[in-house]
Backbone bond lengths (Angstrom), bond angles and torsions (degrees), N, CA, C in turn:
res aa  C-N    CA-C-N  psi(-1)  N-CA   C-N-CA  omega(-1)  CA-C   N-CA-C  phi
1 X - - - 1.450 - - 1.527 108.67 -
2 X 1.657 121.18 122.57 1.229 110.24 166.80 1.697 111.36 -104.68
3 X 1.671 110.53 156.13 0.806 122.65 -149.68 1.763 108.80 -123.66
4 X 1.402 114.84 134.64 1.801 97.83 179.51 1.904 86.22 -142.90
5 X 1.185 101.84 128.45 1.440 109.93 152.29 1.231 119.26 -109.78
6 X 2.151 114.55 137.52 1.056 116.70 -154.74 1.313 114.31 -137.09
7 X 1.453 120.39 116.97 1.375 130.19 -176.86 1.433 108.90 -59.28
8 X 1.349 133.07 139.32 1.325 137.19 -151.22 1.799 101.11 -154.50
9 X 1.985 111.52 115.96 1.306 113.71 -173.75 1.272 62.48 -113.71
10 X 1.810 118.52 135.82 1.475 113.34 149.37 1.845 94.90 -137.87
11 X 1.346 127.12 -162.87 1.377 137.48 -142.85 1.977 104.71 -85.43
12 X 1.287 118.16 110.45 1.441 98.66 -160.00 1.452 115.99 -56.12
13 X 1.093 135.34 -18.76 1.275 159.82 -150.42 1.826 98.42 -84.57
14 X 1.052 99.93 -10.38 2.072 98.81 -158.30 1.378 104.06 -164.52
15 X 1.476 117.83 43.65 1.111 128.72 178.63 1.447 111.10 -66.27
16 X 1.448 114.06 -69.53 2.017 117.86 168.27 1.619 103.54 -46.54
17 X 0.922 146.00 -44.24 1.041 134.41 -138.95 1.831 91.56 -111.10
18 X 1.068 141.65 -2.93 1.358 145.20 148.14 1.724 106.26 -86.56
19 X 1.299 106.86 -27.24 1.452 99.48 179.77 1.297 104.51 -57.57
20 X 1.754 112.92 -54.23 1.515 125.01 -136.62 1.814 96.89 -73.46
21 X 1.967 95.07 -27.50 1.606 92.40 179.56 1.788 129.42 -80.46
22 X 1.206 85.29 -9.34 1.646 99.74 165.13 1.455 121.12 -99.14
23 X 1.147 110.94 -20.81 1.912 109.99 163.80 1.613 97.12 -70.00
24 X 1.555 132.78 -46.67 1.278 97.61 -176.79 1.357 130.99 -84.71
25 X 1.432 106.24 16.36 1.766 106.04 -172.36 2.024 104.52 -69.80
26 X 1.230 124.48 159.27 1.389 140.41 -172.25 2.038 92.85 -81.58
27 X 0.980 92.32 114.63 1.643 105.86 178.65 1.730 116.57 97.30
28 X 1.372 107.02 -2.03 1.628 110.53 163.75 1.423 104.40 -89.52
29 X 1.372 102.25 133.62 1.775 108.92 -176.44 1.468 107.07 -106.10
30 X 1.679 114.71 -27.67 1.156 113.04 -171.98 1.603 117.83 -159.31
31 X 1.033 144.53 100.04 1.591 122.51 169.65 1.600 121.08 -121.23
32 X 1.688 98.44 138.15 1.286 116.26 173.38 0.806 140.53 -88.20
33 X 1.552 153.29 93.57 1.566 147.67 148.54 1.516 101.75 -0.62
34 X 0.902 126.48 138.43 2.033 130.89 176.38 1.235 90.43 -145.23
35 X 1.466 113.94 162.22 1.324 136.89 166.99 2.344 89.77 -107.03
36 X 1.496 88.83 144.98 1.799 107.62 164.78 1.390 102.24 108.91
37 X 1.872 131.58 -131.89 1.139 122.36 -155.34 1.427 120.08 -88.28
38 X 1.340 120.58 -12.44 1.911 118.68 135.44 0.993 112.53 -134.23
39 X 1.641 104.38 -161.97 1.283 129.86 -141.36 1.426 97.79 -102.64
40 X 1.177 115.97 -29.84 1.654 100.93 -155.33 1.968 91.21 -148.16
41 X 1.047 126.09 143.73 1.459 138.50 161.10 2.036 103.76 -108.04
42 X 1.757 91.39 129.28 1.653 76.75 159.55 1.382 99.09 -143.84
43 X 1.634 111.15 144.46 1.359 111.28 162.96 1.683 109.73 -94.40
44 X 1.918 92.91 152.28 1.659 111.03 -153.45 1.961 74.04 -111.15
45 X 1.073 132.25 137.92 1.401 125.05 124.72 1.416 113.76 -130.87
46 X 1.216 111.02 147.72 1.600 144.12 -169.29 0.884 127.23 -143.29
47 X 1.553 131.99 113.80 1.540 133.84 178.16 1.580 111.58 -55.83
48 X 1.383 132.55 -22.30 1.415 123.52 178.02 2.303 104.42 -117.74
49 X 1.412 85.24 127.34 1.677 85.45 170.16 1.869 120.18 -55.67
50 X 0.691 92.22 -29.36 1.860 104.71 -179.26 1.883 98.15 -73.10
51 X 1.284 113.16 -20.36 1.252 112.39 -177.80 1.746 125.35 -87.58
52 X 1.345 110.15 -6.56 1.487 142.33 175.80 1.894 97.81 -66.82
53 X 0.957 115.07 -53.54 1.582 132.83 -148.12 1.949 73.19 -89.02
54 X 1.408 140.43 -95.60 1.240 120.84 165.72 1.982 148.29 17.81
55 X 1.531 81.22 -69.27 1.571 104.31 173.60 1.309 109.82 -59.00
56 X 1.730 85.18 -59.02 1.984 102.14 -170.05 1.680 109.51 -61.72
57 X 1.535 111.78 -71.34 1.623 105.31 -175.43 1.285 124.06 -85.74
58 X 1.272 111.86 19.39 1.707 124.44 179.38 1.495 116.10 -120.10
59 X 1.558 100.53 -28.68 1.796 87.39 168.96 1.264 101.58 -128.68
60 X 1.577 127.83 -34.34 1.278 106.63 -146.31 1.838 98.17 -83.00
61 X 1.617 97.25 -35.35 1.621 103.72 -152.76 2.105 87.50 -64.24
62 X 1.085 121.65 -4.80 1.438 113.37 -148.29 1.795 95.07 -136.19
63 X 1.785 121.96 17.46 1.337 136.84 128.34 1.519 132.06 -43.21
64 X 1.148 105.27 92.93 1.483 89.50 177.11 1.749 156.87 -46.74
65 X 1.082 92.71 125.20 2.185 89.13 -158.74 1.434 108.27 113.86
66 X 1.882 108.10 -7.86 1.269 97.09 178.69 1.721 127.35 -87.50
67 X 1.093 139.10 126.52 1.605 130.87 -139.90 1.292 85.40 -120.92
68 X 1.079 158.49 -31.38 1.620 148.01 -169.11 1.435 107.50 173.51
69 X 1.222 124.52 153.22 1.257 141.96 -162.82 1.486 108.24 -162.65
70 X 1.782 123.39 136.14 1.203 144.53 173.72 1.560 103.25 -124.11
71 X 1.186 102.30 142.90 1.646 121.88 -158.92 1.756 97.65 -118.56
72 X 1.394 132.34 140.00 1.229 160.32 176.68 1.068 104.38 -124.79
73 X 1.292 134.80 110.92 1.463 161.78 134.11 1.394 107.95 -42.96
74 X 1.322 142.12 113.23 1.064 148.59 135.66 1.334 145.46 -52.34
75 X 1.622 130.77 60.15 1.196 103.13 169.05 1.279 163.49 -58.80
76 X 1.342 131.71 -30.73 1.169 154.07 163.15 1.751 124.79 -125.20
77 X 1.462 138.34 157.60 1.528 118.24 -168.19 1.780 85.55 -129.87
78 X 1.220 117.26 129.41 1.096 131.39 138.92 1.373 113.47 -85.41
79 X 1.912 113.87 132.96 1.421 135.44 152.28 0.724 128.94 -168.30
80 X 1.264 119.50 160.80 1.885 139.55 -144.80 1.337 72.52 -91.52
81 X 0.761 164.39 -101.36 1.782 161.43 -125.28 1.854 107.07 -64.09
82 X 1.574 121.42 -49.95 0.915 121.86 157.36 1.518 134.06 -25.09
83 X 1.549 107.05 -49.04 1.536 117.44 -158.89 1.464 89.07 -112.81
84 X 1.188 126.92 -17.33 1.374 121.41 146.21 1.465 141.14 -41.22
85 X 1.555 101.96 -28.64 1.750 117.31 -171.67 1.121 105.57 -106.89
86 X 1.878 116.59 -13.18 1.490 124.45 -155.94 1.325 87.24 -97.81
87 X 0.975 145.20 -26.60 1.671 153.04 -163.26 1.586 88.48 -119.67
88 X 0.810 157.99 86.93 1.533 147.20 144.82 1.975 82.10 -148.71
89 X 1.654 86.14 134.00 1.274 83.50 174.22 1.830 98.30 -126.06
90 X 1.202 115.98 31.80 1.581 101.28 158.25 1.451 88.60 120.11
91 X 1.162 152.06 -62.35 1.081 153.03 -124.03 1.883 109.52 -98.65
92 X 1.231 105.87 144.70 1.466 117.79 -164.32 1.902 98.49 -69.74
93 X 1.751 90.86 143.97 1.535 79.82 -170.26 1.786 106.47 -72.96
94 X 1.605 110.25 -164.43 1.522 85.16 -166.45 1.459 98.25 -132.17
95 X 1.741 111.88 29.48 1.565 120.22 143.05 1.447 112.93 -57.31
């Protein structure tokens, strides 16, 4: 799975309602309202890398209300939950 998280300036006026249209686009997994230098975060995942460039300048950048967008490339994912499942070998915890 490749992965792009994407900084999102879109129209202040129609912030949820650009959100709600970019949570349903095909390859948005998730987007956040944030407080600081924008408005909106969305994570892209896609089984093909060529499919990032798609999502991004084919639906999202071309959503309406959307005013500019910066793209994060993902290489690798560190998480506490990850290395959590990778080390669990089956057994009930012993809280």
């Amino acid at each position: 799975m490749n992965t792009a998280i994407v900084h999102i300036d879109c129209a202040t006026d129609s912030i949820p309602e650009v959100a709600e249209a970019l949570a349903s686009l095909e390859g948005v997994s998730e987007v956040y309202s944030v407080a600081g230098g924008v408005d909106l975060i969305a994570i892209v995942r896609v089984p093909r890398f060529d499919d990032i460039a798609e999502v991004i300048a084919g639906k999202i950048s071309k959503t309406p209300g959307v005013i500019n967008s910066e793209t994060f490339v993902a290489f690798r994912a560190y998480s506490k939950h990850d290395l959590e499942d990778a080390f669990a070998i089956g057994l009930p915890d012993a809280d």
